[in-house]
N, C-alpha and C positions, 0 to 999 in steps of 0.2 A: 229241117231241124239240124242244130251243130251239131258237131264230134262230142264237144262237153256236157251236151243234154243229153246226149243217147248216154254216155258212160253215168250220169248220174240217174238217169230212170233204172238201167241196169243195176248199178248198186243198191238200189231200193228193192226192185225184184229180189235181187241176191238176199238182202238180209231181209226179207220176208216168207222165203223159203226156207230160212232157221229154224229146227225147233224152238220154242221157248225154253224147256229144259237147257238150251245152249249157251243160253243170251246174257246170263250170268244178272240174273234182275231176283229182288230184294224184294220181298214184300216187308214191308213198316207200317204199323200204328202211325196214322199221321196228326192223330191227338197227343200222343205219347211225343210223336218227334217235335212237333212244336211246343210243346211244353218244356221239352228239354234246351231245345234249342232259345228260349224264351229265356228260362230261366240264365239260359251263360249270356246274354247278352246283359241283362238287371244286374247282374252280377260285376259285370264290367263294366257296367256304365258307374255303378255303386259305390265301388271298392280303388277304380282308379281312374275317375273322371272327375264326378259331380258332387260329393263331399266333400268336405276338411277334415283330417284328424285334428279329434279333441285337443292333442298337445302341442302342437305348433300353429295350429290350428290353417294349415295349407292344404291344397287341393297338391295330388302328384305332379302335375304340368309347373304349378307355384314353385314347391320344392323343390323339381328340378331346374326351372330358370334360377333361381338364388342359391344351387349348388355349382351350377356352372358355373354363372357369374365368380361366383369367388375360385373357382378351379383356375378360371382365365387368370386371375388378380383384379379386377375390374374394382378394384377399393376407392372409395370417396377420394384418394388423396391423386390416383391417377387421373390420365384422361379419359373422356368420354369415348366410345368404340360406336361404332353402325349397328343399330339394333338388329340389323337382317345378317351381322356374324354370329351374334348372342346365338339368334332362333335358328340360325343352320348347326353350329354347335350342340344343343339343344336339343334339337333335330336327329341330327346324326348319330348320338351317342346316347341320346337315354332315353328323346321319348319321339316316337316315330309316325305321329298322329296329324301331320300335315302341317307348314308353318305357320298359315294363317291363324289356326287355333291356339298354338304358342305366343302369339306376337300380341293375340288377342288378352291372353293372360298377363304379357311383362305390359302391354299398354295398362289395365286395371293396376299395375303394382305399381305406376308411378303417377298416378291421379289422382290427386290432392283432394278433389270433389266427391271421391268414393271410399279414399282410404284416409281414415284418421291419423295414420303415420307412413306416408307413402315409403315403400322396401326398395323401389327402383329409384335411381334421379335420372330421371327424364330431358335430355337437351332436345328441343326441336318441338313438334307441332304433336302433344300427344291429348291432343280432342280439348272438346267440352262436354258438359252436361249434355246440348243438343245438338255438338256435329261430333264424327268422328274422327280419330287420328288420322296423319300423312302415314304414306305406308313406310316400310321398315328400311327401305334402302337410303330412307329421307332423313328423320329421326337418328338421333343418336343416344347412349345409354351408358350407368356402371352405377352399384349398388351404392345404395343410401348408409347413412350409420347405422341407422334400424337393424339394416339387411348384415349386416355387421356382426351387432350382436345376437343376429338368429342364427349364422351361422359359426359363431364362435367357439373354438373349442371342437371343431370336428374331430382334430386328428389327435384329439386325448383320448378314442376309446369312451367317448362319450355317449356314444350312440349304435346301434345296430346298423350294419349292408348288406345290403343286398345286391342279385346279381343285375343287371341291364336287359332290356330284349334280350339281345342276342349274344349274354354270357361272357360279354366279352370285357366289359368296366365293372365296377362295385358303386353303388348309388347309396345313400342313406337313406333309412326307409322312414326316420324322423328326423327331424331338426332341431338341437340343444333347446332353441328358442329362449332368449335370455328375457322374455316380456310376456304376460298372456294374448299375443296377438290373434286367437280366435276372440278375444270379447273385443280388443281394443278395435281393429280393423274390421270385426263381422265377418260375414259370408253370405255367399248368394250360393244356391244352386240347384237343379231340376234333374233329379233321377228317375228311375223306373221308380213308380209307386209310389214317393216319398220325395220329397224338395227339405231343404233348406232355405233360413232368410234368418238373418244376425243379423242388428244393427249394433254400431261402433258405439265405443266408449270412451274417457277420458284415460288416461295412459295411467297418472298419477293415481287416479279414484280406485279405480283396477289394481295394482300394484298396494295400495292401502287397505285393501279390503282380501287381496291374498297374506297378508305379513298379517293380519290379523286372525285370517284362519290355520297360519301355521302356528302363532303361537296359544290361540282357542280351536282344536278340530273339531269341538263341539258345537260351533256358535252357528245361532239360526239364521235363516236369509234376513228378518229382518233388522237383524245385527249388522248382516255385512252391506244393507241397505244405507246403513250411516254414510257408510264411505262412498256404496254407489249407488245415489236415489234416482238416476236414471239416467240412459245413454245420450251422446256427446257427438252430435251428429259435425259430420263437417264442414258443412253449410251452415253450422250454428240454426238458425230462426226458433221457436219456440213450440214444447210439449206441453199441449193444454190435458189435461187430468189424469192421474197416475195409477188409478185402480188399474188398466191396465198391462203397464209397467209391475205391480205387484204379481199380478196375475202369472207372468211369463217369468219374474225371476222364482216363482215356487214349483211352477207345472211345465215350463221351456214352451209351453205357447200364451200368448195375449195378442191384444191389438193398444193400439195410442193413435195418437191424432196430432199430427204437426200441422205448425201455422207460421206462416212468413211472417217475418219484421217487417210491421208498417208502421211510418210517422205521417200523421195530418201536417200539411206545411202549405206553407203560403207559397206558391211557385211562380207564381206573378203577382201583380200588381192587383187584379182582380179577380185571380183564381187559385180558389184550395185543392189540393191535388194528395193524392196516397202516394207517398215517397217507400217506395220495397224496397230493404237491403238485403235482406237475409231471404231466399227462398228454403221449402221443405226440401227434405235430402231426394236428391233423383230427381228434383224437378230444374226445366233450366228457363231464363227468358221467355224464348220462343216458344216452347208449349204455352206455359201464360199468356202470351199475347195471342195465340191462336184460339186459345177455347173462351178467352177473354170477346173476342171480337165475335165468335159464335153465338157467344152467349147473348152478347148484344144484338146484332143482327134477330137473334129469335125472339127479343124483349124480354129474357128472363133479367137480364139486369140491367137498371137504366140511369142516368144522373152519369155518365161517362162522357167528355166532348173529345181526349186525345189520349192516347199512352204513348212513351216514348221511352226504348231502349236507351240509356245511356251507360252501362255497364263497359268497363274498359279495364286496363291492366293495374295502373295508376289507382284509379279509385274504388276498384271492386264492383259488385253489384250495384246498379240502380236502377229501377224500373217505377218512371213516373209514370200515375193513371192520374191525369187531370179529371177534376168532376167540372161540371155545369154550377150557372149559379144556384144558388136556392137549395140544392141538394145536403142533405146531413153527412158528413164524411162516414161517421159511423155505420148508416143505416145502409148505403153503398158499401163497405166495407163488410156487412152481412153478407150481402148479394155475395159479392167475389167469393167469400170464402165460402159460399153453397153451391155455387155453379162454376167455378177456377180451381186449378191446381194448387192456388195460395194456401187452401186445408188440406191433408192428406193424410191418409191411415196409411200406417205401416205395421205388416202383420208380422208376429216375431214367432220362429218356427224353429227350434234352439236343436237342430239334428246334426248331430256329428258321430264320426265314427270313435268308439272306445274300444280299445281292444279285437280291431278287426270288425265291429262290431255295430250299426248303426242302431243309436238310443237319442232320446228327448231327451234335455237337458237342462235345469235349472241354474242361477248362479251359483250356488254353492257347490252343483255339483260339476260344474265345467272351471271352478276353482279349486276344488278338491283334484278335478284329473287334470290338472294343469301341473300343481301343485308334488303331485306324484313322479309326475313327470322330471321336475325341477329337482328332483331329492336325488333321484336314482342320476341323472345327467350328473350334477356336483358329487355323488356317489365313486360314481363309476371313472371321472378324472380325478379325485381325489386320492381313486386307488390309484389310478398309472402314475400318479405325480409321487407317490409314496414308494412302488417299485424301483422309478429310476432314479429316483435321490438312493435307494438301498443299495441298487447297482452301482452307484456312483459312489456312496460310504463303503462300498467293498474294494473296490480300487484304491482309493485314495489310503483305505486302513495299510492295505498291502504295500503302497509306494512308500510310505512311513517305514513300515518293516524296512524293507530295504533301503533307504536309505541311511539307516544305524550302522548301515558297514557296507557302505557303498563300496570301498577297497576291493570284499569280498566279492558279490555281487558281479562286477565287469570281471573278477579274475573267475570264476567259474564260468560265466559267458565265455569268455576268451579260450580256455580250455577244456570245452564237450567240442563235441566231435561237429555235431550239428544242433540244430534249434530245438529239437525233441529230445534231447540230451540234455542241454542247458535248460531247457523249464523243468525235466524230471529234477536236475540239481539242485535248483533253484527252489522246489515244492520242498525236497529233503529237509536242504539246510534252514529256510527261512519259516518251514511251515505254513507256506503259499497255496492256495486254490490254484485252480487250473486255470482259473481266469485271470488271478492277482498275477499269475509268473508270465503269461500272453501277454499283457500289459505291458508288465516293467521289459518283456524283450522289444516290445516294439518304440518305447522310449527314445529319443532325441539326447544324448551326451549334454546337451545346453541346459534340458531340465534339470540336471540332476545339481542345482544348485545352493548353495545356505538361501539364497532368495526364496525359491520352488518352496522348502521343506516349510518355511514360514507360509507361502499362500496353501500351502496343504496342509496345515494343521487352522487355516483360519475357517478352509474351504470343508474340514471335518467339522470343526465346531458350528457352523452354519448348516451342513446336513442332519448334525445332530438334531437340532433345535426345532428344524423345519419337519425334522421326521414327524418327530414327538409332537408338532401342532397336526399336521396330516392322523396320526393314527388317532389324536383325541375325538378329531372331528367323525373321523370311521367308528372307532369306537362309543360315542356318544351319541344318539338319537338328538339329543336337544342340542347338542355341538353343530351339527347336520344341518339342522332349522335354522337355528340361527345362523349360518354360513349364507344359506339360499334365503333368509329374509335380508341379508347385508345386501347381500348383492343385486336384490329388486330395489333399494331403495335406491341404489347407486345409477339405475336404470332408469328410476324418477329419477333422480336430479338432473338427470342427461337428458332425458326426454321428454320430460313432465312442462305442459303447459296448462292456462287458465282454461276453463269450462266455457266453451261457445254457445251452447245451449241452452236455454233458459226453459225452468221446470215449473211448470204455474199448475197448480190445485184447478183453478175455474177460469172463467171468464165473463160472471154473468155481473151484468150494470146496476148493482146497485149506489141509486143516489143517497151522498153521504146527508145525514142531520144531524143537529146535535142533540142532545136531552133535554135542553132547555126549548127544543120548537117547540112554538104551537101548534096545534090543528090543522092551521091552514097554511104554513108552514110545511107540515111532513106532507099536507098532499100536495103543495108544490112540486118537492123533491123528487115523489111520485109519480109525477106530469112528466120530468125534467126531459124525459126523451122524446114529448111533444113539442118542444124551442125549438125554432127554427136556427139554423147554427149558419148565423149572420156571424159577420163583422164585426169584430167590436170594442173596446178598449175598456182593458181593468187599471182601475186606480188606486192607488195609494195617497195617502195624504201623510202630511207629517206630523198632523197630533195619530194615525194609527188605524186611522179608517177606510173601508174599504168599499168598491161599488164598479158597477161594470155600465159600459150606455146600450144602446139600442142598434147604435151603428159607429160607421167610423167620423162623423161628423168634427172634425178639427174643436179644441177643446181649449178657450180663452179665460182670459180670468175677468173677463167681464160681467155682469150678472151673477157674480157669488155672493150669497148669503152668509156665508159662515166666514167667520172674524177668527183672525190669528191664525190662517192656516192656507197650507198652499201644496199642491201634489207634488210628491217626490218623485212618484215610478209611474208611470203611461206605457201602459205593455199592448200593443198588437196580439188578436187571438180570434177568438169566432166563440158564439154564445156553448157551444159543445165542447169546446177546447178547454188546456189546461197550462195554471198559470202554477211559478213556482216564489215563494214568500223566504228569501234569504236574511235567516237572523245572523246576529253580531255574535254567536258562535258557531256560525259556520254551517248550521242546520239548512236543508233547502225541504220544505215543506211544502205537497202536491196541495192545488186547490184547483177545486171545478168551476172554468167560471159561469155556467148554469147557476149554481149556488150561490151568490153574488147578488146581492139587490142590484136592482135595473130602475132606470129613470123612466118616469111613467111615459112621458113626452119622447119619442125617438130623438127630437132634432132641438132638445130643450138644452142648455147650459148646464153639466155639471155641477150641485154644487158644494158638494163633500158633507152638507146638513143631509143629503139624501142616504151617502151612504151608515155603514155599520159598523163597531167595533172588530178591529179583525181578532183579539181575542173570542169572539163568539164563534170562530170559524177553524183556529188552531189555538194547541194549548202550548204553551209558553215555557220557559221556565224561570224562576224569581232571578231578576234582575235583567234577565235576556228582552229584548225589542227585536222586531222588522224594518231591517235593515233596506229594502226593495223589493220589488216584486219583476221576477224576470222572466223569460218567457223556458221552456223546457226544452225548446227543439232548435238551439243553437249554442254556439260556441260561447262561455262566459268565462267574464276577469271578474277574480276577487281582488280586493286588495286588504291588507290587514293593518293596526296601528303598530308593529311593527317592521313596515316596510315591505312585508311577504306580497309576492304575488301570484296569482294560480289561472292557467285559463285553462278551463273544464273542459272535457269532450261530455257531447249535451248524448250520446249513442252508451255513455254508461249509466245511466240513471235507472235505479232497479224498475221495471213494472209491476213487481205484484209489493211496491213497498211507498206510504203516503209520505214520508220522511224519512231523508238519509244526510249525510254528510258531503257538503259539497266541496268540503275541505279540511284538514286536520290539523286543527290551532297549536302551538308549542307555548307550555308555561301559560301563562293569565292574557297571550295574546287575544285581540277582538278583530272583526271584521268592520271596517267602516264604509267599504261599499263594494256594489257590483253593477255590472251592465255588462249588454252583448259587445263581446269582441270576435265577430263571427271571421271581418277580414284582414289580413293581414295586415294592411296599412291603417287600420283603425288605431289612434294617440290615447294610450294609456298617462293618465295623469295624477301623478302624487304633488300633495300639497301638504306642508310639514307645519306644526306649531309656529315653530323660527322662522318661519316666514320664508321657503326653499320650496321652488316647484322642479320639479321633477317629470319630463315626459318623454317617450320612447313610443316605437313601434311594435305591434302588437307583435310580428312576426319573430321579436325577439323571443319570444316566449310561446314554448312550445308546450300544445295542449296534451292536459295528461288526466288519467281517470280521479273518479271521486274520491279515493284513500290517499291522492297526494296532497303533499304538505305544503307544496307551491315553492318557487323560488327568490331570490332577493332581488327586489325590484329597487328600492332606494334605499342609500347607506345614508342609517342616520347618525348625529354624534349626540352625544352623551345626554340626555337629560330631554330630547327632540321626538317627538311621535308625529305617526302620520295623522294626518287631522280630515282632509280630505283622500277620498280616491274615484277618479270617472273616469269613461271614457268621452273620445270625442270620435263617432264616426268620422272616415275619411274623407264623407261628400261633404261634411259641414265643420272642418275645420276651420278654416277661413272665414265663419260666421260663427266660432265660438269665442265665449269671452271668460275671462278669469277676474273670479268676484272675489275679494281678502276684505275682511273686518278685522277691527284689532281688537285685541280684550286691552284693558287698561287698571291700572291702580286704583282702586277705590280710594286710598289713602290721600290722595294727591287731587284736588278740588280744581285745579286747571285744566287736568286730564279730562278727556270724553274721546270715546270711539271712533276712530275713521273707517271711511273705507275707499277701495279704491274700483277702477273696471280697468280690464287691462286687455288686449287682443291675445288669443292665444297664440298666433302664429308670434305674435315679438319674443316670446321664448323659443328657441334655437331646440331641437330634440339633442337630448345625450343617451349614452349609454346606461343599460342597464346598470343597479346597483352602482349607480351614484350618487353626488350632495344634490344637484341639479343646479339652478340659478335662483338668487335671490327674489321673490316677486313683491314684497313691500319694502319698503324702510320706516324701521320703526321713532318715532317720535320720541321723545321724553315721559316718561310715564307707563309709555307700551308695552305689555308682558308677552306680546307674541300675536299671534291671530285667534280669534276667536270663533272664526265660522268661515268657510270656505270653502267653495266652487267651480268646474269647470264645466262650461258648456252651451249651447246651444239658447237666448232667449231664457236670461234670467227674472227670476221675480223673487220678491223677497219678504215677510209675511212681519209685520209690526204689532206692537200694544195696539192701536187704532184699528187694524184692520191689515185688508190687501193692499197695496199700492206696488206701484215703481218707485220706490223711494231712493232709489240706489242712485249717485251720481249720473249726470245722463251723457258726460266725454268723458273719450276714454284716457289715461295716462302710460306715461312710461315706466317700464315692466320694476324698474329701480326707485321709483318715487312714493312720494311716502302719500298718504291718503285725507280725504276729505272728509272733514267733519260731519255727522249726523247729528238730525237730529231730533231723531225715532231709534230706542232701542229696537234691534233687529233680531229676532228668535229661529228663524229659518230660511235658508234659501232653496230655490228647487225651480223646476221650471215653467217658463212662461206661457207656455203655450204646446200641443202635438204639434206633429205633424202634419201641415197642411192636405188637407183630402184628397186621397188619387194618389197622392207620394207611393213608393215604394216605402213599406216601413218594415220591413222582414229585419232589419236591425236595430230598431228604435226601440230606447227602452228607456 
C-alpha cells in the first residue's frame, strides 16, 4: 500500500472517531428544502429568462443585446461589428448566462422568417427556417431602425435602472419601445409551469387598432378586430378559419390552422405540378420534403412522381411537387395537407409578464398595457424636456438682466476680491439667483455682444413657447393621448408595410351554379369533383360563347358549324383548373372550367354551336363585353384604347374573391385586350385607328399588382385610339402576321374595304410610349382601319361563313391594301397550338 493510501484510510478513521455533536451537520426537511429550492429556480427562469414584458415586449437577454448595441453606437448608419464583440460585451456587463445563449437570442432578433420586423441587421450567415447560423466570430451585426426606435429616448428619464449582476452598471429594466413589438414580433417561450407562444402581427394594423383604443378606452376587442382581424405571419401563406383567432384575442389562448400557398401549374409539357411559394410560419423546405417523402413511402399519399427544391435568394421560396398523370391536383393537395407540414396549427398562448407579474392576455388587454406604457414613457420625457428648457429660460432671463448695463456688470467683476464676492455683488445689484450670477461669471467677453442679446431674446421667446406646449401636454390628459397617438402613426408610416397573410373564413369546394340551372345541371355541379382534371382548352368565341374540350387535341377551323364566328381566346387549363374572363372594364372574373360545357366526343372538332352563352356563367354589366379569357397563374398585358398598358403579377389575385380588378381604367377609358406576357421577350403590340403599329418588348414593362393603373405604352395624337392590342410570344414571332382592314366612306360608291397581311418581324420594335410605324396606307375614301390583328395563324369570320378570306401574300409594312370582297366582322385565330407544344403561354 502507498504513503497516500495509508494517510487517506487514516483520515477517515480520524473523522469517524468524531462525535457527531462535532461534525457541525444540519438536519433539514428535505421536502421543505426542495420546495424552496424549486420554487427560486421557477422564479428565475420566470421573471428573467423565458417571458417578455408586456411593454416592450422582450425577454431580459433581448433587452439587453438592444441596450448594448446602442451603448456601443452600432446605429443602422454605422458599420457592421463581429457579433462575438456584441455577446462578449453583453456578456461581460449585464447578463452572465454563457454566450452561446446570447448569440442564440441576437441570432432570432435579426431573422426575417421569425421576426415581423427584425431589431438586429444581420450581415453574414444568420440561418434558415431548417439550418442554423455560422457562429458569432463569422457573422457580423448593428441594430436595425426598429431597434432604434425601441430604444429611443433612453437618456430623457424615460424609463426606470436598474443595478447589473454585479452592481457595477445601470441597465433599463424596460425599453421606451416606440411600436407594440410584443403583438407585432410575438414571442416564444418555456418556463417553469407556464410557456408562452405569440404569433406576429402587421406593424400598421397594430398601431391602428392602438390609436383607436387611445382615443375610445372603452372599445371592445371586436372593435379593435377591424383594424386587426388576424396576425401577419412572415412567411405570409394563408389562415383558414378565424373563430380561433376570436377565441385568443378575448381569452389570450385559441388555436388557427395555416396553410401554404399553392398554385396548380403546368410545369412541363405533360405535367401538372403544386408550385409552393409561401410555407406556414416555422416550417421550412426540408421538413416538407422529408415527411413529404415519408408520407409517400408509407402510401398515405399518392399521385406524387418528383419534388424539387428550387428556393433561392433571387426568387424566394419554391417548392415544386410534380403529380403523376391522371391525378386531380386538388385531391393530392388534400393528402399533403393531412399528412405534410403544408397545414399547421399554431397555438396562441398570449402570457406575458405585467407588473412583475405573469398573466394571459387578450388583444385589448396587451394594447391597453402597452398603451400605459406609451403615456407614462411620453410623460416622463416630456417632463425632463420641460425642466431643462426652465433651466435653460433661467439662464438666459438672467444674461438679459445683465446685459442692460453690461458697463456695471465687468466693473463689479473686476473689483471683488474673488469669485464668491463678485456673484454675492452681482445677486445684490442685479437680483440674480445663485445660478444666474455662476453663469454670467463664467461667460466668454465675445458673448457679451448687441449680436448674443438678439440670439437671447429669440432663444427666450422660443423657450417660452416650447415651455407652454410641454406643460399643456402634462397638463392635459387628452393633450397626452394625442402626443402618443401622433407619434405611433409616424411609426406606421416608417414602418408599416402590406399584409402578407391571407385570412380566409373556409375552404370548402363548393361548385358554383346559377339560378337558372336545371336538375341536372346542379347535379353536375355536384359531381364536379368526380372530373377527371385532364388537359384541356377553354374557349371563347367572338359572338361571346363559351365551352371547354375533353382534351388538348389541336383545334382547326375545319368542321365548324356555326356561321359568322371564330374563337378569340384558347386558354391552356386542366378540367379542375380555373380560367379568368377579362371585360373591357378592366374586371377579371374567376371561372371554373369544370363548369364549362364539354364536347361529347373527346377528339371531335370544336364547334362553338356546342358551346354556351357566357353571360349565363358571369353577370355583366350594361354595355360591358369579354374581352378574353386568360389563364390566372401567369403573368398578363392589358392594353387599353387609350394607349395604357399593364402587365399583372398573376400571385396578387385575391382567393377567397370570384371578381376583382385587373386594372384601374382613368376617365371613359376601355380595355381592348389581353394575353399572357409571362416572358420578358414576349412583343407587346399596339395597333391605332390611323393606321400606326406600335411594338416593344415586354420586359420594358414592369409587372405590378391588381390596383395599378398601368403605364403608357403608345403616344397617341389627337383624335387616334388604340384599336388593336396582343401579344406575340417570343417562340412565334417570326410566324406572326399583322392583319389591317380599313373602314371606308359610305358616302363615296368607289370606295370598298381593303385589307392587307403584313410579317410582323417587317416592323422594327421601338420604344415604349411611342407613335410607332405606319402599318397601312390609306387609299382615297379610307377613314382609318377598321379591324385589326396581330399574331400567330389568322382567320377571319364573314356574312358567309368561316373562311380564309384574307389576302393569301404578304405586302409591305407601308402599302396600301387589297380589295375584299366579303365584308369582314372579326378576326381571331386560326388554329391552337399544335399537341405536345408547350403552351404554359398560349392564350
Amino acid at each position: 500500500m502507498s504513503k497516500r493510501s495509508n494517510q487517506r484510510s487514516s483520515a477517515k478513521a480520524s473523522a469517524a472517531l468524531v462525535p457527531l455533536e462535532d461534525q457541525n451537520i444540519v438536519d433539514i426537511d428535505v421536502a421543505s428544502e426542495m420546495e424552496h429550492s424549486f420554487l427560486e429556480y421557477a422564479y428565475s427562469v420566470i421573471y428573467t429568462r423565458a417571458l417578455p414584458d408586456a411593454r416592450d415586449g422582450l425577454k431580459p437577454v433581448q433587452r439587453r443585446i438592444l441596450y448594448m448595441m446602442d451603448q456601443m453606437g452600432l446605429s443602422p448608419d454605422k458599420g457592421h461589428v463581429k457579433s462575438a464583440r456584441v455577446v462578449g460585451e453583453v456578456m461581460g456587463k449585464l447578463h452572465p448566462h454563457g454566450d452561446s445563449a446570447i448569440y442564440d437570442a441576437m441570432v432570432r432578433l435579426a431573422q426575417d422568417f421569425n421576426l415581423r420586423l427584425p431589431l438586429v441587421d444581420g450581415h453574414g450567415n444568420f440561418g434558415s427556417v431548417d439550418d442554423g447560423p455560422a457562429a458569432s466570430r463569422y457573422t457580423e451585426a448593428r441594430m436595425s431602425q426598429a431597434a432604434v426606435a425601441m430604444t429611443a429616448h433612453l437618456n430623457e428619464d424615460t424609463v426606470d435602472f436598474e443595478p447589473n449582476y454585479d452592481n457595477q452598471m445601470q441597465q433599463p429594466s424596460v425599453l421606451p419601445a416606440a411600436f407594440p413589438n410584443l403583438l407585432v414580433n410575438g414571442a416564444a417561450g418555456i418556463a417553469v409551469g407556464m410557456a408562452t407562444n405569440m404569433a406576429p402581427h402587421n406593424l400598421g394594423e397594430v398601431i391602428a387598432a392602438a390609436r383607436h383604443l387611445l382615443e375610445d378606452p372603452e372599445a371592445e376587442t371586436q372593435a379593435l378586430m377591424k383594424f386587426v382581424p388576424g396576425p401577419d405571419l412572415p412567411s405570409g401563406a394563408r389562415i383558414v378559419g378565424l373563430d380561433g383567432i376570436k377565441e385568443a384575442y378575448e381569452s389570450g389562448r385559441g388555436r388557427f390552422t395555416m396553410r401554404a400557398t399553392v398554385d396548380v401549374q403546368q410545369v412541363s409539357a405533360r405535367r401538372t405540378g403544386l408550385v409552393v411559394s409561401e410555407l406556414p410560419y416555422g416550417v421550412g423546405p426540408e421538413r416538407v420534403i422529408d415527411r413529404l417523402k415519408n408520407a409517400v413511402n408509407n402510401k398515405k399519399v399518392t399521385g406524387i412522381a418528383d419534388v424539387m427544391d428550387l428556393t433561392d435568394r433571387h426568387n424566394g421560396l419554391k417548392l415544386v411537387i410534380e403529380l403523376k398523370s391522371g391525378f386531380n391536383p386538388q385531391a393530392v393537395l388534400a393528402q399533403l395537407y393531412k399528412h405534410t407540414p403544408l397545414e399547421e396549427n399554431f397555438s396562441i398562448n398570449n402570457v406575458a409578464l405585467v407588473d412583475g407579474q405573469p398573466q394571459t392576455l387578450g388583444l385589448k388587454d396587451l394594447l391597453a398595457v402597452y398603451i400605459d406604457h406609451r403615456l407614462t414613457v411620453v410623460r416622463r420625457r416630456t417632463a425632463r424636456r420641460l425642466g431643462k428648457r426652465q433651466d435653460r429660460l433661467h439662464l438666459v432671463e438672467g444674461l438679459l438682466l445683465a446685459l442692460v448695463d453690461i458697463d456695471e456688470v465687468i466693473e463689479i467683476i473686476r473689483t471683488s476680491d474673488d469669485a464668491a464676492a463678485a456673484r454675492e455683488r452681482l445677486m445684490l445689484v442685479f437680483d440674480l439667483t445663485e445660478v444666474q450670477a455662476n453663469h454670467i461669471l463664467e461667460l466668454r467677453l465675445r458673448q457679451l455682444t448687441k449680436f448674443s442679446r438678439l440670439d437671447l431674446e429669440t432663444e427666450r421667446d422660443d423657450l417660452i413657447a416650447a415651455i407652454e406646449e410641454l406643460e399643456a401636454i402634462l397638463n392635459s390628459r387628452a393633450k397626452l393621448r394625442e402626443a402618443v397617438s401622433d407619434e405611433l402613426a409616424a411609426v406606421a408610416e416608417q414602418f408599416g408595410d402590406e399584409r402578407r397573410t391571407k385570412l380566409v373564413k373556409s375552404e370548402e369546394l363548393e361548385p358554383a351554379i346559377t339560378a337558372s340551372s336545371s336538375k341536372t345541371e346542379r347535379a353536375a355541379a355536384a359531381s364536379a369533383l368526380l372530373v377527371p382534371d385532364d388537359p384541356c382548352w377553354a374557349v371563347l368565341s367572338a359572338s361571346g360563347r363559351l365551352l371547354r374540350t375533353k382534351d388538348r387535341t389541336p383545334i382547326t377551323a375545319e368542321g365548324r358549324r356555326r356561321r359568322h364566328d371564330v374563337y378569340t381566346s384558347v386558354v391552356a387549363t386542366t378540367a379542375r383548373g380555373e380560367v379568368g374572363a377579362l371585360t373591357d372594364t378592366g374586371r377579371l372574373i374567376r371561372l371554373n372550367t369544370v363548369e364549362l360545357p364539354a364536347l361529347e366526343q373527346p377528339t371531335a372538332t370544336p364547334t362553338l354551336a356546342d358551346g354556351v352563352k357566357a353571360t349565363d356563367f358571369v353577370t355583366l354589366q350594361r354595355g360591358e363585353k369579354i374581352i378574353a379569357l386568360v389563364p390566372l397563374n401567369q403573368v398578363l398585358a392589358v392594353g387599353t384604347r387609350d394607349g395604357v398598358v399593364k402587365r399583372v403579377r398573376h400571385d396578387d389575385w385575391p382567393l377567397n374573391q370570384d371578381e376583382f380588378e385587373a386594372i384601374t381604367l382613368k376617365g371613359d377609358d376601355k380595355v381592348v385586350g389581353g394575353s399572357v406576357a409571362a416572358n420578358d421577350d414576349d412583343q407587346l403590340v399596339f395597333i391605332s385607328d390611323a393606321g400606326q403599329l406600335l411594338r416593344f418588348a415586354a420586359e420594358l414593362v414592369r409587372p405590378q399588382g391588381r390596383a395599378g393603373s398601368g403605364i403608357a405604352g403608345m403616344k397617341l395624337v389627337e383624335g387616334d385610339q388604340v384599336l388593336s392590342f396582343t401579344v406575340a410570344p417570343a417562340a412565334q414571332v417570326d410566324e406572326a402576321t399583322v392583319v389591317t382592314i380599313t373602314a371606308t366612306d359610305d358616302g363615296m360608291l368607289e370606295s370598298a374595304p381593303t385589307a392587307k397581311l403584313t410579317k410582323l418581324v417587317e416592323f422594327a420594335p421601338k420604344g415604349r410610349n411611342t407613335q410607332g410605324i405606319r402599318a397601312h396606307r390609306m387609299l382615297r375614301g379610307e377613314l382609318g382601319l377598321a379591324l385589326a390583328w396581330a399574331g400567330p395563324h389568322p382567320l377571319a369570320s364573314t356574312v358567309g361563313g368561316v373562311a380564309r378570306v384574307l389576302p393569301q401574300e404578304y405586302s409591305d409594312r407601308d402599302a396600301s391594301g387589297i380589295m375584299l370582297d366579303s365584308a369582314i366582322g372579326v378576326i381571331g385565330a386560326g388554329a391552337s397550338p399544335a399537341s405536345g407544344e408547350d403552351v404554359s403561354s398560349e392564350a
